[in-house]
N, C-alpha and C positions, 0 to 999 in steps of 0.2 A: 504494500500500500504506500503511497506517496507519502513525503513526509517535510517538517518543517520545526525546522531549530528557532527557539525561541529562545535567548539568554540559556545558550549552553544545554538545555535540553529538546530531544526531538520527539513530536510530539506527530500521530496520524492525522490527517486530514483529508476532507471529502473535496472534489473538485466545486469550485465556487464558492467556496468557505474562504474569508478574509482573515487576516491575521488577526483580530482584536475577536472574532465569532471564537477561534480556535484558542485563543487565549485563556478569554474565559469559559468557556467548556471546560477547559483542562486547572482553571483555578489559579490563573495566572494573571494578577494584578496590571495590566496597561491602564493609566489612568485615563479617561475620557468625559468627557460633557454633552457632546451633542448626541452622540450612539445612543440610539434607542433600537432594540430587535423588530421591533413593529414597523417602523418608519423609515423612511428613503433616509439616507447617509446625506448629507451634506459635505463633511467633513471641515466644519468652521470654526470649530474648538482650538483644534491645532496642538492639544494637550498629551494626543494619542502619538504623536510621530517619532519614528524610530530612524534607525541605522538600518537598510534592507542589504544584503549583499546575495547575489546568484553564481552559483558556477555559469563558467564562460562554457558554452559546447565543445570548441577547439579545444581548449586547452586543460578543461574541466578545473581550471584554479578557481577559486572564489574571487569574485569582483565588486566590490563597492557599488550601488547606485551612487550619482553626483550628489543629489540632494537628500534629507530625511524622507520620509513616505508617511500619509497617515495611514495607522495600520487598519485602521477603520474603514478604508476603502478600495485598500490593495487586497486584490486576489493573492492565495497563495499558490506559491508554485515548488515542483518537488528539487529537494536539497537549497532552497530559501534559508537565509541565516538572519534574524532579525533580532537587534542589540536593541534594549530601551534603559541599558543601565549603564550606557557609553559613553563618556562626555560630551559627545556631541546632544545627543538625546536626554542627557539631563540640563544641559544647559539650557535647551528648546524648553523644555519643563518650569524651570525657575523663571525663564522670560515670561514665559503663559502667563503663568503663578501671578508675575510682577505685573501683568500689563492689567490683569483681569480685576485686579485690588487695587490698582490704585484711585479706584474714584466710591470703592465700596463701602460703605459704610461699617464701622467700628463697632454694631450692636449686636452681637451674638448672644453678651450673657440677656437680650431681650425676644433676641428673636426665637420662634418657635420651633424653628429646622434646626435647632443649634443639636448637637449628639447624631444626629444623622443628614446632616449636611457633607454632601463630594467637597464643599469649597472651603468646609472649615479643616476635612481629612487631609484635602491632596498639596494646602496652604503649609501642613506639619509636614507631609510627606516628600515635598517634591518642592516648595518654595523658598523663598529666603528669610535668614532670621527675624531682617528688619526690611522697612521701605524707605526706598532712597526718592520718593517723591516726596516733596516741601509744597510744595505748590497747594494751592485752596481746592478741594476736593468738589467735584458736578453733584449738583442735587437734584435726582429727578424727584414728578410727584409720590405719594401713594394713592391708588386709583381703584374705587368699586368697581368691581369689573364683572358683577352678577350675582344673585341670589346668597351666594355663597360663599365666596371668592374675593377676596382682597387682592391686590397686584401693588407688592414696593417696589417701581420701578425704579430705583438707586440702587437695590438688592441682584437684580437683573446683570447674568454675564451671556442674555442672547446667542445663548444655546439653540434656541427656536422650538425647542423638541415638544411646547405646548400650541406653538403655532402649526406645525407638522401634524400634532393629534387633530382640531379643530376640522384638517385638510383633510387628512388621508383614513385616519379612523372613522370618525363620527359625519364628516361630511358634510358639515355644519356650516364651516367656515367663517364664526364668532372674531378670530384674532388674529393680525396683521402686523409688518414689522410696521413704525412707524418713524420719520424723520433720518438722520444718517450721522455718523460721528459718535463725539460724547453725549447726542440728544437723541441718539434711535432708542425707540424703546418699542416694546412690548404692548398694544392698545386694541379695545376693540372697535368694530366699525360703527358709525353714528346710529346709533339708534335701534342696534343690535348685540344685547348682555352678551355673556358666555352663559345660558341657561339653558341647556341641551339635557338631556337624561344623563349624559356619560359624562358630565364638566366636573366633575371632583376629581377626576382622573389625571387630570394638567396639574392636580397639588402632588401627588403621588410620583408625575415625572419629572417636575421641577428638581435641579440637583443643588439646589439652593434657596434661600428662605424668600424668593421674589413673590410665591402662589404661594397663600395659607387660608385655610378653612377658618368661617367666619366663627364656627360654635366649637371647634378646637381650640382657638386664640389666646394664648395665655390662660391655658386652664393648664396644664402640665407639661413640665420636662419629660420627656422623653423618655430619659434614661429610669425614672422610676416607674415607668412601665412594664408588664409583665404580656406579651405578647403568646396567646394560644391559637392555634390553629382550626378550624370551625367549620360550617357550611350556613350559606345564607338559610335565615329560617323565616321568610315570610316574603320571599317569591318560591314558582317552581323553576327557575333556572341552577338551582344546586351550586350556584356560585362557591365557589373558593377562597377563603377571607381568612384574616387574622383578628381577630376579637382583643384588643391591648386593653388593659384595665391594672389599677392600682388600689391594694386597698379593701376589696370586694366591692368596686364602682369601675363600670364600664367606661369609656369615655372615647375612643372612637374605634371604626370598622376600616381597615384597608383592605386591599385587595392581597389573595396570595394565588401565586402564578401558576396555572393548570392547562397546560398546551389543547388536552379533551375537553374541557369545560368553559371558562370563560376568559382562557388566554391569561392576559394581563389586566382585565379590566373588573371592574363592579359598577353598577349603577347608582345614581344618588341617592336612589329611594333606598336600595339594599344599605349606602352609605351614610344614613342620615335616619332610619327607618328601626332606630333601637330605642327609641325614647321611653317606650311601655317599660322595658324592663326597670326602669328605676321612679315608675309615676307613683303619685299618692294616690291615684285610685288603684293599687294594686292590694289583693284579698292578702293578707298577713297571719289570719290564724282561723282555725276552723269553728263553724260554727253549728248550732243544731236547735232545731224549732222547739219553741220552750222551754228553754234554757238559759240561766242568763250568760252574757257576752263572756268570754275567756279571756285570760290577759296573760301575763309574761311567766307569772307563779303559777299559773296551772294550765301551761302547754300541753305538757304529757299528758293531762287527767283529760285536754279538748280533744287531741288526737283519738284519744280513747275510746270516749264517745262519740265523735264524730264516726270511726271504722264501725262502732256499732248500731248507730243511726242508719248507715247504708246498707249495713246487713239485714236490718230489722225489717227496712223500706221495703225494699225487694223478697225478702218473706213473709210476709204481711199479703204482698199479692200473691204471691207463688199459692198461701194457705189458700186463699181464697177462691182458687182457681183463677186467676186475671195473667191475660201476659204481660210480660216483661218488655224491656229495649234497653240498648247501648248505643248511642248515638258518638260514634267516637269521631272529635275533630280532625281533619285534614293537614292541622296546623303540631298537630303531637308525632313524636315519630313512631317508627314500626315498634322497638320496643317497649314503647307506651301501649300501641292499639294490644299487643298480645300482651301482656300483665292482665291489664283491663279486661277484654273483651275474656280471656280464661276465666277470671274470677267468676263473671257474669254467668258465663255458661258452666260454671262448677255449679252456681246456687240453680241454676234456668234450663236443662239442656233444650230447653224448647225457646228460648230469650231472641228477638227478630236483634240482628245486627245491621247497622247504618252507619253510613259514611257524611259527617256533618259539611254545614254549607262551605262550597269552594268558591270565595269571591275572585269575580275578576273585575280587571279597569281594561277601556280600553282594546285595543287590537294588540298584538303580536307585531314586536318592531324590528327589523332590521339594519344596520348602519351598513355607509359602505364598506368596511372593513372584515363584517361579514357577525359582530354580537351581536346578539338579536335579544332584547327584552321580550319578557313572556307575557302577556296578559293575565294570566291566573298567578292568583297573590296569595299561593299555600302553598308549602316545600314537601308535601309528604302526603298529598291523592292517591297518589298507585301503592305508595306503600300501605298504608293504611286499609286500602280497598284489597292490595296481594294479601293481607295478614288476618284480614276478616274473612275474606274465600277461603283460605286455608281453612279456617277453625272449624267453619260451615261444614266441609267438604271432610272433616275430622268427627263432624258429630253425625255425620250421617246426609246432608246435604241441606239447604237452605238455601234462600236471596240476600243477599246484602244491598239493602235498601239503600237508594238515596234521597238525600235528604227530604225533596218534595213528598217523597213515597212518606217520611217520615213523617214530616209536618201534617199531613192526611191521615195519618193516623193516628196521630195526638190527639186532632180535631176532633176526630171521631169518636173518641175517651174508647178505643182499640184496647190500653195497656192503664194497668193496673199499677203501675213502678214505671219509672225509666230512669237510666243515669244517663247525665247530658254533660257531655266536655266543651271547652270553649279553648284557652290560650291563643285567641285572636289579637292582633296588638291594639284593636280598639272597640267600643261596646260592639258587638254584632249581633244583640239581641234583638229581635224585630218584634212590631206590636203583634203580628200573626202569631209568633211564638210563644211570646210572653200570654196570651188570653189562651193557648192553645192549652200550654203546660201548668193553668191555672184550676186545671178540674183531674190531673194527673199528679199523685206522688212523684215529686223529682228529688234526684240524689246528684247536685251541681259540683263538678269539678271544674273549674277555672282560674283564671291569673288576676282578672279584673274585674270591678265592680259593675255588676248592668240588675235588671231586671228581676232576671229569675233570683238573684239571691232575697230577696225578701219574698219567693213563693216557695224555695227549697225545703224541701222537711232538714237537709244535712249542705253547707256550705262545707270543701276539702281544696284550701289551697293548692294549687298548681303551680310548677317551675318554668319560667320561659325557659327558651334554647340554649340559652346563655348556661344557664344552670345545674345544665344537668348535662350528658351524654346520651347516643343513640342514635338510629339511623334515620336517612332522608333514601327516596328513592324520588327524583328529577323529571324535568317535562320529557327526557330522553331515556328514561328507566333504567337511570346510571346511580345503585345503589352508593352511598356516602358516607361512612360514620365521622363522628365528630365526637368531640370530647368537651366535658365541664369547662368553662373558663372562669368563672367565678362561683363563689357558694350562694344558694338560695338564701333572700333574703327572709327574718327574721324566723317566723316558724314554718316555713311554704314546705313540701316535700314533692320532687318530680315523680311523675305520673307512673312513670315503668316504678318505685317504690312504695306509692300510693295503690297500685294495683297488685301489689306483691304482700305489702300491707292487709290489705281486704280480701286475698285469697289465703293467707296465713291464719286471719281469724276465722274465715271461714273451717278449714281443716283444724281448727283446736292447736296450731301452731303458735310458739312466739315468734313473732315480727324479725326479720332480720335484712342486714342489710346487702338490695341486689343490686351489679354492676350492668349496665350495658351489653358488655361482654359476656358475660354470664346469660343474660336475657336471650342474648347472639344463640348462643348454644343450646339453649332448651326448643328456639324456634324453629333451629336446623332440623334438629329430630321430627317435625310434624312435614307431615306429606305435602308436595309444595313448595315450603319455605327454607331446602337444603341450599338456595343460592345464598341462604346468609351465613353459609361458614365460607361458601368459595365465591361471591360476587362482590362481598363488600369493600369497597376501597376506602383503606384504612388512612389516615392522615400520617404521613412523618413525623412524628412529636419529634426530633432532632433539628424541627421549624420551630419549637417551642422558645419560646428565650425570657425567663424571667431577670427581673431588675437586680442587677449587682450593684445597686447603689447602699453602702453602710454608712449608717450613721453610728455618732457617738454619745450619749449621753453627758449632759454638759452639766 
């Protein structure tokens, strides 16, 4: 296979692979600014450029190119020798360095990119001690530049790489170079934001603190964040994301890179679309009709009753002959709906299973780049619906109703019991519902406060996504798992626990506690659901990265 020496090591390469592609592949520091793998090359940084040298055919000696090459743009070719730690090429380096800072602004310890800024890393690595400009430094403005989105244009070393996205991704074409000199800067056009679906995206490829999120802004460093690896939980695109939180408080969503899923990118809504998990209408402790309110001293004793409130509910109808229902939301993962959906049909084997309502907005979008935003706003339909068919298909056969089918037969006071899930990130209670589920025993699991919890016989806090672990299966029935990134807030317990919980007391079991994993494995075993020991794509926790920031006590 051809090959290409890279500072003293030879490393394979594919034909039309550039030296900076093959670089970093292989984990090889070239520093660079404008390179982005999405977008056309430029090559305007200038930060990337080496010493290239070729064998001569004749003579087969190594030969020098005259000038540096950016390697960001050169093709490789085989027995290629390319220096970036040559004096020529560090010198190119520290000029970069020098020319790109001198009109930069001095505010790191304010700005927000500070810890994961290219300009404050490549400034240690590759620049000079000090600056030898004197001269009064250019002041551009700082400029709104859309819904979200701030632009310091003084911060700006027009890289372009958010003009490039605006072009060639989204298609949009929001942002323009503007003016030329010490005065070019970065702007949009008159009377057109950067307010696109995919505009958070230019904060994320910014390699300097120019683009910052308006609702991240001076809310935390950086460095004490603890960054976990996730899947979007409130679209069906299974997006790829990093969940950063300090503390046991989320505070924002980036994107994590999934060449099968959503590339490099996330949406704003997936980006901006966490708010539920930290609101005050969020359910904090369980509750149960005729009873008074529970408070922090007698957790355990709510818990208690609450697990035996919903046991009672549901045998209460079963005595009486009346059916059952599990309405399991689209928004819980797989192993949510089986905890749940088992228990039910431990107490029920005749219990009608449903699949609760799947909101959508809108159409199905495509950019030119080729991400496409889904219109259905629930991560976990097919799963949900794969793991209810299984159960059915385990007790002997059944429908797994949806939702409408459900709501119709509320109406109709059909069922004697029903347990209803929600963890929707906003009320989703509809007045159909609410009057439907008023002449029905309901046993309410959800995240937030609506309707039905003042008709419930038993309120049982819920965990958002954040919370807990568990699978998603996507608009493309691309199974997901994902892991807790924070602990549930004050007394909540996630559903796959809550349903392990309620099957525990059902068998005269103590409660104990089950993992995701664990959930994985008992599902494999049922007819059907064997793709969750060999389909589920498991995240790399070695993307995990908590905060090494120590403090001392003073």
């Amino acid at each position: 296979m051809a090959q290409i020496t890279i500072n003293g090591t030879s490393y394979d390469f594919t034909k039309g692979e550039k030296i900076l592609e093959v670089a970093l592949r292989h984990d090889v520091e070239i520093p660079h600014y404008c390179y982005h793998p999405s977008m056309s090359i430029p090559a305007s940084c200038r930060i990337c450029l080496a010493e290239v040298a070729m064998p001569n055919p004749k003579s087969g000696k190594l030969e020098t190119m005259g000038q540096l090459k950016p390697t960001c743009q050169t093709d490789c070719s085989d027995g290629m020798v390319v220096t970036t730690d040559s004096p020529r090429s560090m010198a190119n380096q520290k000029s970069v360095m020098e020319f790109l800072l001198i009109n930069h602004p001095v505010d790191c310890p304010v700005c927000d990119k500070a810890g994961e800024c290219y300009l404050q890393d490549y400034s240690h690595e590759y620049g000079r001690g000090q600056s030898r400009f004197l001269e009064e430094k250019v002041k551009n403005p700082k400029k709104d530049i859309g819904p979200n989105i701030l632009l310091y244009s003084d911060r700006c070393i027009m890289c372009t790489r958010c003009v490039r996205f605006t072009r060639e991704v989204t298609g949009t074409d929001e942002l323009m170079v503007d003016g030329r000199g010490d005065r070019e800067m970065i702007d949009i056009f008159p009377g057109k934001p950067l307010d696109n679906p995919l505009a958070g995206n230019v904060v994320d490829l910014c390699p300097v603190g120019a683009l910052l999120d308006k609702e991240f802004l001076f809310q935390q460093r950086v460095w004490f964040l603890t960054k976990t690896p996730s899947i979007d939980g409130i679209t069906a695109s299974g997006d790829n994301i990093f969940v950063e939180h300090n503390d046991g408080r989320m505070h924002r969503i980036k994107p994590r890179t999934n060449m099968d899923v959503n590339t490099w990118w996330i949406t704003d809504e997936v980006r901006h679309g966490w708010k539920h998990v930290h609101s005050e209408s969020r359910i904090r402790m369980p509750r149960v009709k005729g009873m008074e309110a529970f408070d922090a001293s007698t957790a355990a004793h709510a818990w208690k009753a609450g697990v035996a409130k919903a046991q009672g509910t549901l045998a209460n109808a079963i005595n009486n002959k009346q059916k059952t229902a599990v309405l399991i939301s689209p928004m819980l993962s797989c192993e949510d709906a089986f905890e749940l959906g088992s228990w039910v049909l431990a107490l029920d084997p005749k219990a009608e299973l449903a699949v609760g309502p799947i909101p959508f907005s809108g159409e199905n979008r495509t950019f030119k780049a080729g991400f496409t935003i889904y219109a259905e706003k629930a991560p976990n339909a097919r799963g949900v619906r794969r793991v209810l068919e299984a159960l059915n298909t385990q007790r002997g056969g059944g429908t797994v109703h949806d939702y409408a089918a459900f709501l119709a037969a509320l109406r109709a006071k059909a069922f004697g019991a029903a347990v209803i899930t929600g963890n929707y990130p906003s009320d989703w209670v509809t007045p159909e519902l609410r009057d439907a589920a008023m002449t029905t025993q309901i046993v309410l699991i959800d995240t937030l406060e609506n309707p039905l919890c003042n008709i419930a016989e038993c309120v049982l806090p819920g965990a958002t996504w954040t919370e807990k672990g568990g699978t998603f299966e996507n608009a493309k029935n691309r199974l997901q798992a994902f892991e807790r990134a924070i602990e549930p807030i004050d007394f909540v317990k996630g559903e796959l626990q809550i349903g392990a919980d309620l099957r525990a007391g059902f068998d005269g079991r103590a409660a104990r506690p089950i993992t995701a994993e664990a959930s994985r494995t008992a599902m494999a075993a049922v007819p059907g659901l064997a793709c969750f020991a060999t389909e589920v794509h498991v995240p790399d926790l070695s993307f995990e990265q908590s905060s090494d920031m120590q403090f001392a006590e003073l």
